[in-house]
C-alpha positions as CSV (number, residue, x, y, z in Angstrom):
1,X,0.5,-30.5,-5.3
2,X,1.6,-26.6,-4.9
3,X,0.5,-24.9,-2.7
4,X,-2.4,-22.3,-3.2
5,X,-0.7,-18.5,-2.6
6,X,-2.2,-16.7,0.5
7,X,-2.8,-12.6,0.1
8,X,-2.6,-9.7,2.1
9,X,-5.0,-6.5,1.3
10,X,-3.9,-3.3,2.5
11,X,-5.9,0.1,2.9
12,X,-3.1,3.0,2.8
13,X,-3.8,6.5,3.3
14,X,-1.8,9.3,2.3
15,X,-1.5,13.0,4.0
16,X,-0.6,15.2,1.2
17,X,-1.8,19.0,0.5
18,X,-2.0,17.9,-3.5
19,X,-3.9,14.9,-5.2
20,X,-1.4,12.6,-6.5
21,X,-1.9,10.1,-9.8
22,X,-1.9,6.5,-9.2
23,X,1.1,6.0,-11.1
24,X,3.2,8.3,-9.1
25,X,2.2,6.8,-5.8
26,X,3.0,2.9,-7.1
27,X,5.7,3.9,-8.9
28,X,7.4,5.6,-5.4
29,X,5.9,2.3,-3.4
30,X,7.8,0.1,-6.4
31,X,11.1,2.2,-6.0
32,X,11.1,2.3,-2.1
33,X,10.9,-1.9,-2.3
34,X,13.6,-1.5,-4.9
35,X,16.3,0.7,-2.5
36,X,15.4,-1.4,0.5
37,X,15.4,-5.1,-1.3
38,X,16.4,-4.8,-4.3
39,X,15.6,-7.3,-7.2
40,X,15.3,-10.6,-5.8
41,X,12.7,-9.1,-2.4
42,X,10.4,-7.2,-5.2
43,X,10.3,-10.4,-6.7
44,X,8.6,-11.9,-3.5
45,X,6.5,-9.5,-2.9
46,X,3.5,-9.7,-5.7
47,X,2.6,-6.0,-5.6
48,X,-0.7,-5.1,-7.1
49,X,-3.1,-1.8,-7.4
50,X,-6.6,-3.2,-6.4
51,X,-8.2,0.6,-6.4
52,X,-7.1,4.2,-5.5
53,X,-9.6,7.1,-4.2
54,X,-7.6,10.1,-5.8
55,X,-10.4,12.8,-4.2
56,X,-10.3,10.6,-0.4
57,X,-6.6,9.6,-1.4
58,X,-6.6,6.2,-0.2
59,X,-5.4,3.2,-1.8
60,X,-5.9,-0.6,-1.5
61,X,-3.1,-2.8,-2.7
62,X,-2.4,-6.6,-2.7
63,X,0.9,-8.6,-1.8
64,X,1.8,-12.0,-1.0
65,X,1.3,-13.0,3.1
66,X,4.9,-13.0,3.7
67,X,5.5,-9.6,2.2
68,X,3.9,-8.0,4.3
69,X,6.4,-6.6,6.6
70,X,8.2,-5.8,3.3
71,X,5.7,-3.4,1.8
72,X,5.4,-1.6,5.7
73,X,8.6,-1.1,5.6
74,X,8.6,0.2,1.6
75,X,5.9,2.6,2.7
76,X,7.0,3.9,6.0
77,X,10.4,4.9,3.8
78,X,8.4,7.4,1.2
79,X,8.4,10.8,2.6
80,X,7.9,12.7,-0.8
81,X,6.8,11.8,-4.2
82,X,8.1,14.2,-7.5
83,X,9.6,16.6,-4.8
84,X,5.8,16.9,-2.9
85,X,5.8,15.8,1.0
86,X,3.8,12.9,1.6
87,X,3.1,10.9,4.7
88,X,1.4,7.3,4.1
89,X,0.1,5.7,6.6
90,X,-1.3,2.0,6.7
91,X,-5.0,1.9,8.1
92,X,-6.1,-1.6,7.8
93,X,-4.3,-5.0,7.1
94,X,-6.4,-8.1,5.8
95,X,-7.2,-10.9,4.4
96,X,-9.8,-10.3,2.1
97,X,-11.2,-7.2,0.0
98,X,-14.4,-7.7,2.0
99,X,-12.9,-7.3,5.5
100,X,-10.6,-4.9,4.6
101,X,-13.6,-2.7,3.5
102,X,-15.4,-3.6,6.7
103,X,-12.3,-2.1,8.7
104,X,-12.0,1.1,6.8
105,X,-15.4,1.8,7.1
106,X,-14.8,1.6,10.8
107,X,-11.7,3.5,11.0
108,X,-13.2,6.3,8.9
109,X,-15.1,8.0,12.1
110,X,-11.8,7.7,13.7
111,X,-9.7,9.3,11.1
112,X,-11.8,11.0,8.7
């Protein structure tokens, strides 16, 4: 019997003075996972766009549980995308869309 895969749900916001496309911002995420782990840890880490607010600029993401520290790590490394400073900082961590949702909603009067 396998095992059913556990998920993480991250909600990332980014500091920039520009709006940036999606693609840009997974693309650098993808290429920071690729300098730091190469192939075989962006294997492991089942990286997937679950929505991105270009006007609010946050963005939710998926990986699997233990790649969680991964992806951290891939983000805290991006400091510009296409030669633009950018600062991306993780607000919430969770388990489900629904929680993580709850969390940013109560992080927003803290950082909004």
């Amino acid at each position: 019997m396998s095992e059913r895969l556990r998920r993480r749900y991250f909600a990332i916001k980014l500091e920039t003075e520009e709006e940036i496309d999606k693609r840009k911002v997974v693309n650098a995420i993808w290429n920071a996972i690729y300098e730091l782990f190469g192939d075989y840890g962006a294997s492991k880490v089942g990286l997937a766009t679950i929505e991105y607010k270009k006007k609010e600029k946050l963005l939710i993401l998926r990986c699997y549980h233990k790649a969680v520290d991964t992806v951290r790590a891939a983000i805290a490394f991006i400091t510009k995308i296409e030669d633009k400073p950018v600062a991306m900082h993780v607000i919430a961590v969770s388990g489900t869309i629904k929680a993580l949702r709850r969390k940013i909603k109560g992080a927003s009067t803290q950082l909004f």
